[in-house]
PDB file of N, CA, C and O in Angstrom:
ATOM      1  N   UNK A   1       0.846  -1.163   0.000  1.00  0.00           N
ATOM      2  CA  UNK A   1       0.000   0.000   0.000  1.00  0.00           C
ATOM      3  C   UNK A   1       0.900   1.238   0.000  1.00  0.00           C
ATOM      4  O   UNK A   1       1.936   1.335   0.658  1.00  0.00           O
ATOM      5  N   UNK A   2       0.255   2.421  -1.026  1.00  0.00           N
ATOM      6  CA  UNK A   2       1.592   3.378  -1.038  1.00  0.00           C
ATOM      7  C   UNK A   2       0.888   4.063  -0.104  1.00  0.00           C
ATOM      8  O   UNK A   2      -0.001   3.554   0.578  1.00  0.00           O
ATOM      9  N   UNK A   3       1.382   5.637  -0.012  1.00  0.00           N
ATOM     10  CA  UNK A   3       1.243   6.914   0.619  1.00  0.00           C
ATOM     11  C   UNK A   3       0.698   7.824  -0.693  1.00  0.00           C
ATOM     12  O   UNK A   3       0.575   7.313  -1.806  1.00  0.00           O
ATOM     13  N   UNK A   4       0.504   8.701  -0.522  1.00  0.00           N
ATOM     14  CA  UNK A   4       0.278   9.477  -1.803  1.00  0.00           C
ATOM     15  C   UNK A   4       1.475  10.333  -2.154  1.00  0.00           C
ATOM     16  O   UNK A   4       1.696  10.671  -3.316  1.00  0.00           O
ATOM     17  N   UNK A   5       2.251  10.681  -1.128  1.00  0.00           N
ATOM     18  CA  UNK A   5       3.520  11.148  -1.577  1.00  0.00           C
ATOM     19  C   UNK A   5       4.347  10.242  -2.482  1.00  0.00           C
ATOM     20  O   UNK A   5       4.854  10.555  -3.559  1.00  0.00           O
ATOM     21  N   UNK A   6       4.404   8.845  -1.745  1.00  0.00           N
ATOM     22  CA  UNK A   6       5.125   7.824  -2.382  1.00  0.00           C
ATOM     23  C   UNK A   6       4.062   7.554  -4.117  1.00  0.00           C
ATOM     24  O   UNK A   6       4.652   7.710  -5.186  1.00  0.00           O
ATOM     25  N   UNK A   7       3.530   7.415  -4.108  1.00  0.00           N
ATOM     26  CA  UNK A   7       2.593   7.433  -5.087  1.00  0.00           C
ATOM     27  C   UNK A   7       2.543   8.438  -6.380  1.00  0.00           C
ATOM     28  O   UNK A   7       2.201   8.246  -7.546  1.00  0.00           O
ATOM     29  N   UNK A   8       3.137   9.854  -5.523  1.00  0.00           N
ATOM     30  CA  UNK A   8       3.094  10.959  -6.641  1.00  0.00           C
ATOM     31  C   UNK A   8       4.891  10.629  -6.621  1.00  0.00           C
ATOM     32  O   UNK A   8       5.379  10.433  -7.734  1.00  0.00           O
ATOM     33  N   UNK A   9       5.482  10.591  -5.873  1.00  0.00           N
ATOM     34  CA  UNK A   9       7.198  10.346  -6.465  1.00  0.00           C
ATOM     35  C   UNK A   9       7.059   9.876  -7.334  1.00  0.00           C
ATOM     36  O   UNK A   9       6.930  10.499  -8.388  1.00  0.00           O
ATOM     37  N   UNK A  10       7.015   8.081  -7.223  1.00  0.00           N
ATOM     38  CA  UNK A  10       6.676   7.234  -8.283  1.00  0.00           C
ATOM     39  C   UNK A  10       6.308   7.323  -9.728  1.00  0.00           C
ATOM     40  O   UNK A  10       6.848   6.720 -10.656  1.00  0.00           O
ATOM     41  N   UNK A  11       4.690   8.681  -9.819  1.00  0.00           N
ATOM     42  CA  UNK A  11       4.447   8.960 -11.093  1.00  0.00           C
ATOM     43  C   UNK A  11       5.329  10.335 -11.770  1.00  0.00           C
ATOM     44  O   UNK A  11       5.182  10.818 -12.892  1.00  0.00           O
ATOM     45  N   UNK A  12       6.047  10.663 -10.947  1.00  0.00           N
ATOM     46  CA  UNK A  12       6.910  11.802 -11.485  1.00  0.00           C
ATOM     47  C   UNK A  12       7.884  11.570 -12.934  1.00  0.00           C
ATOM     48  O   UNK A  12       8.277  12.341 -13.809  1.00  0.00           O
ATOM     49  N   UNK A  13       8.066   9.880 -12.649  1.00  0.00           N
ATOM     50  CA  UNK A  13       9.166   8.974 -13.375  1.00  0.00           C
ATOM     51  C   UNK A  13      10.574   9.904 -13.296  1.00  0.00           C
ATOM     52  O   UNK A  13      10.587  11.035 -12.809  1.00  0.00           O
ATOM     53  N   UNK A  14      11.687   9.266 -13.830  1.00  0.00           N
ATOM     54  CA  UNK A  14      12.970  10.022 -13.873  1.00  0.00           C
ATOM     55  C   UNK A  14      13.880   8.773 -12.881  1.00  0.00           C
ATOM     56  O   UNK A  14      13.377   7.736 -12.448  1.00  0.00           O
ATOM     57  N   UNK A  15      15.271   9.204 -12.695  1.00  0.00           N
ATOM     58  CA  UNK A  15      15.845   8.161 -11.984  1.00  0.00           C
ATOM     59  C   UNK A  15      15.362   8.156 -10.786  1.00  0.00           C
ATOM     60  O   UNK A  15      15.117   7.032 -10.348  1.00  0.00           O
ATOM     61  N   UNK A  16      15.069   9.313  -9.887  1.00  0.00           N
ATOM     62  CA  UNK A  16      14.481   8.935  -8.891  1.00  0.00           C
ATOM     63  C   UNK A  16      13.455   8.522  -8.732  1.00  0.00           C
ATOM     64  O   UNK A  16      13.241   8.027  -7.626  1.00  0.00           O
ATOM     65  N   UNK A  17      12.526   8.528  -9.585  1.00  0.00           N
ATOM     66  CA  UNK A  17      11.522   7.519  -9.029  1.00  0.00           C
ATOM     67  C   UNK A  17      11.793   5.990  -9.439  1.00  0.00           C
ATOM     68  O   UNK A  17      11.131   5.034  -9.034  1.00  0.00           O
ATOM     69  N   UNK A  18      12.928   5.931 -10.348  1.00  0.00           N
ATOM     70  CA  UNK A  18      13.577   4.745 -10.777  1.00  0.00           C
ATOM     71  C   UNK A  18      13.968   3.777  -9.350  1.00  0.00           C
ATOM     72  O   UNK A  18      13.581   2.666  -8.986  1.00  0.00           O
ATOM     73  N   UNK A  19      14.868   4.724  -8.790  1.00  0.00           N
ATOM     74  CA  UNK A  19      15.610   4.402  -7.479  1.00  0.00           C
ATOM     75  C   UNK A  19      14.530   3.867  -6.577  1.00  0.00           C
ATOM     76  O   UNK A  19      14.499   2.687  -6.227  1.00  0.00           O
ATOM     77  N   UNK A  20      13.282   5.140  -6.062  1.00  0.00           N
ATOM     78  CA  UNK A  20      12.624   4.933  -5.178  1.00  0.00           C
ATOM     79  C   UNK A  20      12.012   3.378  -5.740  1.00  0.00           C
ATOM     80  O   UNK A  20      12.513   2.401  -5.184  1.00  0.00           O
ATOM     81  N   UNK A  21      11.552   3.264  -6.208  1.00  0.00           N
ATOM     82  CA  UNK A  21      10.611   2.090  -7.250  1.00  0.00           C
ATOM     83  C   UNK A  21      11.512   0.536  -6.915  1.00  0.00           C
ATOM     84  O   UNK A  21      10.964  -0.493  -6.520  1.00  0.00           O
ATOM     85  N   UNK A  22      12.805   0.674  -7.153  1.00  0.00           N
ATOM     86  CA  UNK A  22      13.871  -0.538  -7.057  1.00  0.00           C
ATOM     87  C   UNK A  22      14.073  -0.582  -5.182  1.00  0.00           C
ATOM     88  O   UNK A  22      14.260  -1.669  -4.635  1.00  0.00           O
ATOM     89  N   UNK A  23      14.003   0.764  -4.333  1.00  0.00           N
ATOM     90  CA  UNK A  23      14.175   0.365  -2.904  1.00  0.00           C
ATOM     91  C   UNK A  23      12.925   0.061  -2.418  1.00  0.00           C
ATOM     92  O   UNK A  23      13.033  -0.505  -1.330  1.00  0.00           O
ATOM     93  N   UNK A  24      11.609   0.221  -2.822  1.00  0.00           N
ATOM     94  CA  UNK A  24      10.183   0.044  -2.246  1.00  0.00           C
ATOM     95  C   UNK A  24       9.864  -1.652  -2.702  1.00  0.00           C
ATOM     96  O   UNK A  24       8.917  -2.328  -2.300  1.00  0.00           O
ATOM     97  N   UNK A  25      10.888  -2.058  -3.596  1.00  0.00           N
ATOM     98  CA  UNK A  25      10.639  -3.678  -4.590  1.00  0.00           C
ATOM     99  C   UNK A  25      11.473  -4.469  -3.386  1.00  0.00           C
ATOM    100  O   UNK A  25      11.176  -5.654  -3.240  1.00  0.00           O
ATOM    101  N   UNK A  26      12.445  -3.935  -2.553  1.00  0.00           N
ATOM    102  CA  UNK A  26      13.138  -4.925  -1.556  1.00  0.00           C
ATOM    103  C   UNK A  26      12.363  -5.631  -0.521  1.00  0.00           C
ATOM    104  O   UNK A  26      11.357  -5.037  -0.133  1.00  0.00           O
ATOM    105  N   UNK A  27      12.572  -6.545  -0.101  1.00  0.00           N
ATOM    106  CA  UNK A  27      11.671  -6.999   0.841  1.00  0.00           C
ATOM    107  C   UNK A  27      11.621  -6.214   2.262  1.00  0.00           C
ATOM    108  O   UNK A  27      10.590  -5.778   2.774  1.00  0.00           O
ATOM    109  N   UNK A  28      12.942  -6.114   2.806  1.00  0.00           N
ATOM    110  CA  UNK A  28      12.811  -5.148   3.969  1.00  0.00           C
ATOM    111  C   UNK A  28      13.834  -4.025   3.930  1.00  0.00           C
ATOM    112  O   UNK A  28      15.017  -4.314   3.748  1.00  0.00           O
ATOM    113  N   UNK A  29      13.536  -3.034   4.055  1.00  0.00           N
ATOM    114  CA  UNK A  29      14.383  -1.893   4.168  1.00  0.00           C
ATOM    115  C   UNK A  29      15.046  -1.452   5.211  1.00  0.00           C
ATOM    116  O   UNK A  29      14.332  -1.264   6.196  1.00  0.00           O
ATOM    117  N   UNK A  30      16.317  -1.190   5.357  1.00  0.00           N
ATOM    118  CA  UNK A  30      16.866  -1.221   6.487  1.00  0.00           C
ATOM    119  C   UNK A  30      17.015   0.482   6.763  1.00  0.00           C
ATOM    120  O   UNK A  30      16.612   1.283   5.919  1.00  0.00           O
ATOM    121  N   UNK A  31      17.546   0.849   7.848  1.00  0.00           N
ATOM    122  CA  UNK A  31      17.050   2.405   8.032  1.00  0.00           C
ATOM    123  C   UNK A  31      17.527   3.136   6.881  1.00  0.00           C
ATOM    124  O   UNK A  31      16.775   3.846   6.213  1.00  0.00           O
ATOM    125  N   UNK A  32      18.850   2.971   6.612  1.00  0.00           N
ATOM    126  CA  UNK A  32      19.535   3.565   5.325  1.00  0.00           C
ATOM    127  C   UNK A  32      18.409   3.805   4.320  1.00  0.00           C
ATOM    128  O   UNK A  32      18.052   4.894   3.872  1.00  0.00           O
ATOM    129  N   UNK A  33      18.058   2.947   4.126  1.00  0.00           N
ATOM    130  CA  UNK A  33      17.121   2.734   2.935  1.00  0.00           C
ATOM    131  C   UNK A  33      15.766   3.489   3.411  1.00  0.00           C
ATOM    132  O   UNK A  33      15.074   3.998   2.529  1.00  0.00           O
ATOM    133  N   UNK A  34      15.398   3.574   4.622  1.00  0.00           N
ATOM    134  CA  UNK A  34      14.188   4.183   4.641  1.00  0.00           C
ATOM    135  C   UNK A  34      14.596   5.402   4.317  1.00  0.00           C
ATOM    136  O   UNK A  34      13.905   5.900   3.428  1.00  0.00           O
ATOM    137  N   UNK A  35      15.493   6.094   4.721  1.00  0.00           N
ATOM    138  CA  UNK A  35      16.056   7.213   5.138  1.00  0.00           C
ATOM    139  C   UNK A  35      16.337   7.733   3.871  1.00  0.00           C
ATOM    140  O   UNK A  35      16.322   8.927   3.573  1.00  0.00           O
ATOM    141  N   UNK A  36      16.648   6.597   2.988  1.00  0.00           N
ATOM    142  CA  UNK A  36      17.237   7.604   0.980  1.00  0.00           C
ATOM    143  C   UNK A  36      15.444   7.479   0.522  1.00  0.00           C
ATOM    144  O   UNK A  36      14.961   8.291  -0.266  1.00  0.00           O
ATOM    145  N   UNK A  37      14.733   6.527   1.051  1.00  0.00           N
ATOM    146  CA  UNK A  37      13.664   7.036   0.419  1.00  0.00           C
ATOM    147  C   UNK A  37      12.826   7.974   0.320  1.00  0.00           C
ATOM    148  O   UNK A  37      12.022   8.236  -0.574  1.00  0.00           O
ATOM    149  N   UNK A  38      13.159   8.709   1.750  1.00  0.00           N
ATOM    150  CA  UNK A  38      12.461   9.558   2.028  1.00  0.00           C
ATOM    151  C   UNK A  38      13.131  10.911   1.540  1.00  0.00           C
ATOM    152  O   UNK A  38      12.608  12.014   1.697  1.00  0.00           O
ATOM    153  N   UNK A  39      14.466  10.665   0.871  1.00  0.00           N
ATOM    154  CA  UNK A  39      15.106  11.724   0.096  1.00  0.00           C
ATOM    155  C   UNK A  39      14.843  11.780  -1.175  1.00  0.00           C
ATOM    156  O   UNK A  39      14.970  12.733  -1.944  1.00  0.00           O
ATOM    157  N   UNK A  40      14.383  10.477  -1.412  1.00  0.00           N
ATOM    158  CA  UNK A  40      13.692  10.761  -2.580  1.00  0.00           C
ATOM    159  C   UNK A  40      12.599  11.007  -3.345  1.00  0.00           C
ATOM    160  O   UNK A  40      12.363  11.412  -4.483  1.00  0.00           O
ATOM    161  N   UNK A  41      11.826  10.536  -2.106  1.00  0.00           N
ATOM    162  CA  UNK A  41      10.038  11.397  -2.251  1.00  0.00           C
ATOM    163  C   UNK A  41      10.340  12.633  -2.184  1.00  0.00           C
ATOM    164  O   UNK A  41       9.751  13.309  -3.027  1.00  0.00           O
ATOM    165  N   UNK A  42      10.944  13.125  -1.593  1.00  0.00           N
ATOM    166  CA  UNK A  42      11.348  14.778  -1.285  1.00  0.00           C
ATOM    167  C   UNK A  42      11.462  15.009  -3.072  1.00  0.00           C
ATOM    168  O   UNK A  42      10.775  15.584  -3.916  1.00  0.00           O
ATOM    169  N   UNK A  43      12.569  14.313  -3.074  1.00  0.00           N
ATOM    170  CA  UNK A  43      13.497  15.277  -4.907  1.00  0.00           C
ATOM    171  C   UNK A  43      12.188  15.214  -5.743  1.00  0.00           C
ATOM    172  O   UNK A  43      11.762  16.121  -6.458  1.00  0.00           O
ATOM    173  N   UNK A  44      11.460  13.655  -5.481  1.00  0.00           N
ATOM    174  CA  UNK A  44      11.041  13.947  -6.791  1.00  0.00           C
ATOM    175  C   UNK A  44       9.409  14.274  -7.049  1.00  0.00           C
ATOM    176  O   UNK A  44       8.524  14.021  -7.867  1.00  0.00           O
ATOM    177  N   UNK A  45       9.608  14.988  -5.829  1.00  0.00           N
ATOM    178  CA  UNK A  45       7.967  15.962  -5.451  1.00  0.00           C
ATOM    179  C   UNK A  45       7.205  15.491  -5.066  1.00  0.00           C
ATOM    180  O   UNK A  45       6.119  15.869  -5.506  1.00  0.00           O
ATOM    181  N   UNK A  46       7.168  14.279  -3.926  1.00  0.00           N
ATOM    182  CA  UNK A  46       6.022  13.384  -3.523  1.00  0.00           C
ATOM    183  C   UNK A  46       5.090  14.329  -2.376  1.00  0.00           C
ATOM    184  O   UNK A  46       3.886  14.492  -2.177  1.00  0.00           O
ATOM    185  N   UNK A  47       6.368  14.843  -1.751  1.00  0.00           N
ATOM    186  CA  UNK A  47       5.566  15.695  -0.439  1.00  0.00           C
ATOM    187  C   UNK A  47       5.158  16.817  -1.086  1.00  0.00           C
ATOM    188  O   UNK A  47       4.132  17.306  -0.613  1.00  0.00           O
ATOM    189  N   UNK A  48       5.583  17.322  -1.919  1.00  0.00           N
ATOM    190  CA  UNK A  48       4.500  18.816  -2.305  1.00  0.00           C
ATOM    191  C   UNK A  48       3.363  18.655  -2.940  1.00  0.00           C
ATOM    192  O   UNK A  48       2.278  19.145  -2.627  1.00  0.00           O
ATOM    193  N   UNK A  49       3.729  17.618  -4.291  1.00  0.00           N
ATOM    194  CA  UNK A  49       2.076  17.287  -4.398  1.00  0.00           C
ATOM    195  C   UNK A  49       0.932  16.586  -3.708  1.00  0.00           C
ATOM    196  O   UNK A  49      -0.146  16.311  -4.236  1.00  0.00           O
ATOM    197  N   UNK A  50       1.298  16.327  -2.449  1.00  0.00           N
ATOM    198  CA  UNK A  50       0.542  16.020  -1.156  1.00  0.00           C
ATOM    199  C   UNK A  50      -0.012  17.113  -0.688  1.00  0.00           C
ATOM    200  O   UNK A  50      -1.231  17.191  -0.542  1.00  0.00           O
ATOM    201  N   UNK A  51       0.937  18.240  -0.349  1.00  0.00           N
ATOM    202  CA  UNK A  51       0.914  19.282   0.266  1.00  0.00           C
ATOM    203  C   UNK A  51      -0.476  20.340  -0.686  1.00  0.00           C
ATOM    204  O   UNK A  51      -1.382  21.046  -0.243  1.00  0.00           O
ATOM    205  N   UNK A  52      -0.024  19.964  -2.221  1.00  0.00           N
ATOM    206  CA  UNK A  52      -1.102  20.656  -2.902  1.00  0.00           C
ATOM    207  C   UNK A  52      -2.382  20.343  -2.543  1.00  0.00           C
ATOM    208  O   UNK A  52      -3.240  21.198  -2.322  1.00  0.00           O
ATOM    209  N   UNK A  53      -2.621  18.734  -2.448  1.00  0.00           N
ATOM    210  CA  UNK A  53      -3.804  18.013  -2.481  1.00  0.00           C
ATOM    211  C   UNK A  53      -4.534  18.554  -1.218  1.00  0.00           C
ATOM    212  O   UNK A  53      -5.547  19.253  -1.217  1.00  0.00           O
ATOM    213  N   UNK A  54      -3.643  17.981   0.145  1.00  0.00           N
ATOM    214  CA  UNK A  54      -4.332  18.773   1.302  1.00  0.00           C
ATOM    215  C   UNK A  54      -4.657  20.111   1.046  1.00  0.00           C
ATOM    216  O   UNK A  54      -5.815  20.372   1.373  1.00  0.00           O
ATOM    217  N   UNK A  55      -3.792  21.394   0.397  1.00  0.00           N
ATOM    218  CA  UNK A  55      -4.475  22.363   0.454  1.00  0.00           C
ATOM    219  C   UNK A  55      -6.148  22.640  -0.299  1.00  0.00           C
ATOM    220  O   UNK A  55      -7.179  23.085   0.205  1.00  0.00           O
ATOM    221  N   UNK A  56      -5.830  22.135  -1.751  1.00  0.00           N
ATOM    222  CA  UNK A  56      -6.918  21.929  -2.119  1.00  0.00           C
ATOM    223  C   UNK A  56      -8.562  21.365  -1.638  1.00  0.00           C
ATOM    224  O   UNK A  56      -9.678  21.772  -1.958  1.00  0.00           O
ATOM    225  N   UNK A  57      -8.103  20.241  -0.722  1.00  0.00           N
ATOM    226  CA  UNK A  57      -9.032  19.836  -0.074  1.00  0.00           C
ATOM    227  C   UNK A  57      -9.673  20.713   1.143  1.00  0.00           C
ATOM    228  O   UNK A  57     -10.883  20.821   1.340  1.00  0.00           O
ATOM    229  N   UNK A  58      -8.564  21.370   1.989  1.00  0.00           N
ATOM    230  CA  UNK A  58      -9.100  22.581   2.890  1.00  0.00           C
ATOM    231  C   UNK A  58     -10.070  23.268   2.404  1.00  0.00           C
ATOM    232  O   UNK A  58     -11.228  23.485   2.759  1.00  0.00           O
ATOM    233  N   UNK A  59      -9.224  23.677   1.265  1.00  0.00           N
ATOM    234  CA  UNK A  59     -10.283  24.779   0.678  1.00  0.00           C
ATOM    235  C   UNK A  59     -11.525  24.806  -0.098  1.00  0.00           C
ATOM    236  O   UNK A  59     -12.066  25.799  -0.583  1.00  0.00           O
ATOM    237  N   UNK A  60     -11.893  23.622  -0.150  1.00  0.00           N
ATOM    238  CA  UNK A  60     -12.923  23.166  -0.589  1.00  0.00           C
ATOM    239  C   UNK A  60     -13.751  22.577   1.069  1.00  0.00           C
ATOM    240  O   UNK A  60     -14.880  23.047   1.211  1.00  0.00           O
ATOM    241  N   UNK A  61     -13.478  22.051   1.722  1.00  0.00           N
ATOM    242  CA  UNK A  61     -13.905  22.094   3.035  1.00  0.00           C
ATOM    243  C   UNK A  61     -14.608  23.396   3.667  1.00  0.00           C
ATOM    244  O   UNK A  61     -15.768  23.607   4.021  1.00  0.00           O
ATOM    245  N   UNK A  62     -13.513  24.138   3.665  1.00  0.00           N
ATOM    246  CA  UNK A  62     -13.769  25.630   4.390  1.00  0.00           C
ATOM    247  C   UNK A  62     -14.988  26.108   3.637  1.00  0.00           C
ATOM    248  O   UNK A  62     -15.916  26.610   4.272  1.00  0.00           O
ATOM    249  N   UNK A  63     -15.053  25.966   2.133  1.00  0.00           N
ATOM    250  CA  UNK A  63     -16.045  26.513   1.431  1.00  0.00           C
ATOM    251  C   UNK A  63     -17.396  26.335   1.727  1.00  0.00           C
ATOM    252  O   UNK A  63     -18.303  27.155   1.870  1.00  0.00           O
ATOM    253  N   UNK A  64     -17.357  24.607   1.823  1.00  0.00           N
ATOM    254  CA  UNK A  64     -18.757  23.833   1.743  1.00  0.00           C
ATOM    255  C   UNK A  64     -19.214  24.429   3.215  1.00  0.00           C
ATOM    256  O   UNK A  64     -20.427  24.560   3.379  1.00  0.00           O
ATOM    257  N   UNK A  65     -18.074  24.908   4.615  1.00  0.00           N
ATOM    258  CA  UNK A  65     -18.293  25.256   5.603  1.00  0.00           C
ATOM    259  C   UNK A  65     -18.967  26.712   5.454  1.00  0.00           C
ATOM    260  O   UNK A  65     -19.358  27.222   6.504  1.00  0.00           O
ATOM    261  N   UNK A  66     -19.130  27.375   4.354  1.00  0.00           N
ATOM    262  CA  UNK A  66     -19.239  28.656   4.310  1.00  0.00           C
ATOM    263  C   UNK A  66     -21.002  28.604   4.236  1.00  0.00           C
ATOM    264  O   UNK A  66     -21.674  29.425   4.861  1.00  0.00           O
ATOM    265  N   UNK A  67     -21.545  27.659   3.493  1.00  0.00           N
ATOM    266  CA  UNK A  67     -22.795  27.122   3.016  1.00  0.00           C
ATOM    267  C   UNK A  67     -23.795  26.526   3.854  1.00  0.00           C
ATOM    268  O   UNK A  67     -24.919  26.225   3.452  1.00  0.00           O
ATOM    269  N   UNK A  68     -23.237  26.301   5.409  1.00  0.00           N
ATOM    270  CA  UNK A  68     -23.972  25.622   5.875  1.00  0.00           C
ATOM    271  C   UNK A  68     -24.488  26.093   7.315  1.00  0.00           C
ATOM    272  O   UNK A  68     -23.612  26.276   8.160  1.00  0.00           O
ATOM    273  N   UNK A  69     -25.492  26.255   7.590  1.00  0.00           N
ATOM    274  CA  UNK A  69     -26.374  27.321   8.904  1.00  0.00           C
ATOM    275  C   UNK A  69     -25.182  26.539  10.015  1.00  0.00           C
ATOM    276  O   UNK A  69     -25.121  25.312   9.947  1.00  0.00           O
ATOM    277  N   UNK A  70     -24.471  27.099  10.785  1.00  0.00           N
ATOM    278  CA  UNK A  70     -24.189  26.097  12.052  1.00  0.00           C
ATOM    279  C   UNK A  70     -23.872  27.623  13.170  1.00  0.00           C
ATOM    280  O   UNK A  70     -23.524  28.793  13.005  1.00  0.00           O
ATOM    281  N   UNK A  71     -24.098  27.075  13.867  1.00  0.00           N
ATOM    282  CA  UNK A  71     -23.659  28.198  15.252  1.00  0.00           C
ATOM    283  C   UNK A  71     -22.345  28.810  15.276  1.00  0.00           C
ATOM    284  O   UNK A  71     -21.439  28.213  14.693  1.00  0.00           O
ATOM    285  N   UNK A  72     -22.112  29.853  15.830  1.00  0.00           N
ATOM    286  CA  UNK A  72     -20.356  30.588  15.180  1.00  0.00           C
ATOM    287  C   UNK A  72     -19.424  29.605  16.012  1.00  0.00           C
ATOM    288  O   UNK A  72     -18.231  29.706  15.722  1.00  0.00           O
ATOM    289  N   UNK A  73     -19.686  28.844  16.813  1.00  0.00           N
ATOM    290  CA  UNK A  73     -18.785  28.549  17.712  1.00  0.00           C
ATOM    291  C   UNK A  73     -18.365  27.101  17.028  1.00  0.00           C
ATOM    292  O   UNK A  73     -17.295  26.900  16.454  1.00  0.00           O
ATOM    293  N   UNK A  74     -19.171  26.365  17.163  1.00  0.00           N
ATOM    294  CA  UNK A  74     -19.186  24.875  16.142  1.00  0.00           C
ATOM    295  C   UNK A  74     -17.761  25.006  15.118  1.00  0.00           C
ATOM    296  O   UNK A  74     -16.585  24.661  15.237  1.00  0.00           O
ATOM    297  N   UNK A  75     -18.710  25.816  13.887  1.00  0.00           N
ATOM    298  CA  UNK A  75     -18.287  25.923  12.649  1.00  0.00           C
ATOM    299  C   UNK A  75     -16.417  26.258  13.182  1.00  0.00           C
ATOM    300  O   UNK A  75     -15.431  25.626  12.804  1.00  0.00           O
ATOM    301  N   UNK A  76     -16.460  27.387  14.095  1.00  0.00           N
ATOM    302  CA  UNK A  76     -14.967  28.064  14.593  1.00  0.00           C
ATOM    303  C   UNK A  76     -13.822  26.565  14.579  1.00  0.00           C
ATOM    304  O   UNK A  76     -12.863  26.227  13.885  1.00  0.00           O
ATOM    305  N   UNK A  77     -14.518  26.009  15.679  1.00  0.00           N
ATOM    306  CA  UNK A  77     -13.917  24.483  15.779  1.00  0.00           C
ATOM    307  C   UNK A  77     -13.976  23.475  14.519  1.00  0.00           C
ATOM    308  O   UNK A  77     -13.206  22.518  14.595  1.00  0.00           O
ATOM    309  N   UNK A  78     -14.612  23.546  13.622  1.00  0.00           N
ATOM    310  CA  UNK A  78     -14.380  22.822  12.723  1.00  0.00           C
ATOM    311  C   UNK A  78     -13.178  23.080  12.023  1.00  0.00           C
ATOM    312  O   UNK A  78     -12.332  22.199  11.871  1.00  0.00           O
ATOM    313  N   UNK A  79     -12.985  24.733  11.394  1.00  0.00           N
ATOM    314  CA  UNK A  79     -12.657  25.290  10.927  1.00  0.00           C
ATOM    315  C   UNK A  79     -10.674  24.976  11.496  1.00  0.00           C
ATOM    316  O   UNK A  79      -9.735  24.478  10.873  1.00  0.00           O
ATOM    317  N   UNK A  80     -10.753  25.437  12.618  1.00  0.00           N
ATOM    318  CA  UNK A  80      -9.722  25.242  13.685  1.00  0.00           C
ATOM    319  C   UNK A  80      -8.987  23.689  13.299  1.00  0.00           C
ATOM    320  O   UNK A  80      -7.841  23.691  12.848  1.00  0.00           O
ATOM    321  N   UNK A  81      -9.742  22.355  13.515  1.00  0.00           N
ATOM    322  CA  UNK A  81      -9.478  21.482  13.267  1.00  0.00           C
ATOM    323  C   UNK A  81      -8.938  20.809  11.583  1.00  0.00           C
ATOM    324  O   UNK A  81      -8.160  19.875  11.387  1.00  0.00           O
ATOM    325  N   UNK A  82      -9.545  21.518  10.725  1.00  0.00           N
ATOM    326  CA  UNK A  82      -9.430  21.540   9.564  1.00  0.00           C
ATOM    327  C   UNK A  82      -7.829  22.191   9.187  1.00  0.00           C
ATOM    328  O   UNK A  82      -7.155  21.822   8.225  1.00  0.00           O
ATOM    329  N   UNK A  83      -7.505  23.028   9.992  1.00  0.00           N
ATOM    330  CA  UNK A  83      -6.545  23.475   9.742  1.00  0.00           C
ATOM    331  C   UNK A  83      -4.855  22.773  10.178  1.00  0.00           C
ATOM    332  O   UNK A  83      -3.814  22.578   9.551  1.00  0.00           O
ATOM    333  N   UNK A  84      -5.310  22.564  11.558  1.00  0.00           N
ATOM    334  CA  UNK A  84      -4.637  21.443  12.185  1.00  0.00           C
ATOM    335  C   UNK A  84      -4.181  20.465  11.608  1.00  0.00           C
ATOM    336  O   UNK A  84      -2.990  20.163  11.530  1.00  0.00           O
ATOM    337  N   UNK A  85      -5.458  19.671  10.980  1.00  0.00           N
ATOM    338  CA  UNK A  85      -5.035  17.898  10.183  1.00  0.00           C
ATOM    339  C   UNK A  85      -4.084  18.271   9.204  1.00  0.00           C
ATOM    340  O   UNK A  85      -3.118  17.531   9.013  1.00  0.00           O
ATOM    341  N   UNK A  86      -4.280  19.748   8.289  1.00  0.00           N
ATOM    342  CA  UNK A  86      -3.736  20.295   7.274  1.00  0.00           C
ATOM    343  C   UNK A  86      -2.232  20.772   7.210  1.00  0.00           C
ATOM    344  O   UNK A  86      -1.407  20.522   6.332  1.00  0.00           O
ATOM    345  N   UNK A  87      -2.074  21.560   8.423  1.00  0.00           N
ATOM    346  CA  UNK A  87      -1.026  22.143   8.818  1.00  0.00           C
ATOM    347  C   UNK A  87      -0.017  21.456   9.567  1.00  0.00           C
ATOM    348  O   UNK A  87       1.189  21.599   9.366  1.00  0.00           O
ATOM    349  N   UNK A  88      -0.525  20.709  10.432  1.00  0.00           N
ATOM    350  CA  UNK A  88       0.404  20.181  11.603  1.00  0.00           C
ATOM    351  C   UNK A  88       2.102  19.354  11.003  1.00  0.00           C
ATOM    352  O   UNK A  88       2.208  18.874   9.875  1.00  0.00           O
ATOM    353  N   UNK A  89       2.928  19.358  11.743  1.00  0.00           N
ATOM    354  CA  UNK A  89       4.195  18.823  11.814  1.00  0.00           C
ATOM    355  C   UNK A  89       4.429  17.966  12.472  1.00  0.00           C
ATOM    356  O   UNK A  89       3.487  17.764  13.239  1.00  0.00           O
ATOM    357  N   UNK A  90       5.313  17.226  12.621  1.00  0.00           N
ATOM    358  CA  UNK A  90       5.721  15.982  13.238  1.00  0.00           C
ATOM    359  C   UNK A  90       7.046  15.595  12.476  1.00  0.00           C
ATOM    360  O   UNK A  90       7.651  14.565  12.774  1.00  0.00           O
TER     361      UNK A  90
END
């Protein structure tokens, strides 16, 4: 099962998704290997076109939130939370 980052690397094609594609085919990856893969979702744009998708999706969230009768306080917290799942780090 991919990620969608891993997923958009992958369709980027080029050597790195060559690379990523030949270290995700090993049976177990040892940290090294987790560790270049995740350099290579980076290069070959897995996390930004993630990053697009979540934004896109916010903002289509926030919208449908714009449309719908709810109390100011509710909606505040939705809104709040929406941003969170979107934004947050780790």
């Amino acid at each position: 099962k991919k990620t969608l980052p891993v997923a958009a690397a992958l369709a980027a094609g080029g050597p790195g998704a060559e690379e990523l594609s030949a270290l995700l085919g090993t049976e177990q990856l040892e940290e090294e290997g987790v560790a270049r893969a995740a350099v290579l979702v980076e290069a070959c744009g897995g996390r930004s076109a993630a990053q697009e998708e979540a934004d896109r999706r916010l903002a289509s969230a926030l919208a449908a939130l714009e449309g719908v009768s709810l109390a100011e306080r509710p909606c505040e917290e939705l809104v709040e939370i929406a941003h969170f799942v979107v934004e947050r780090e780790f």
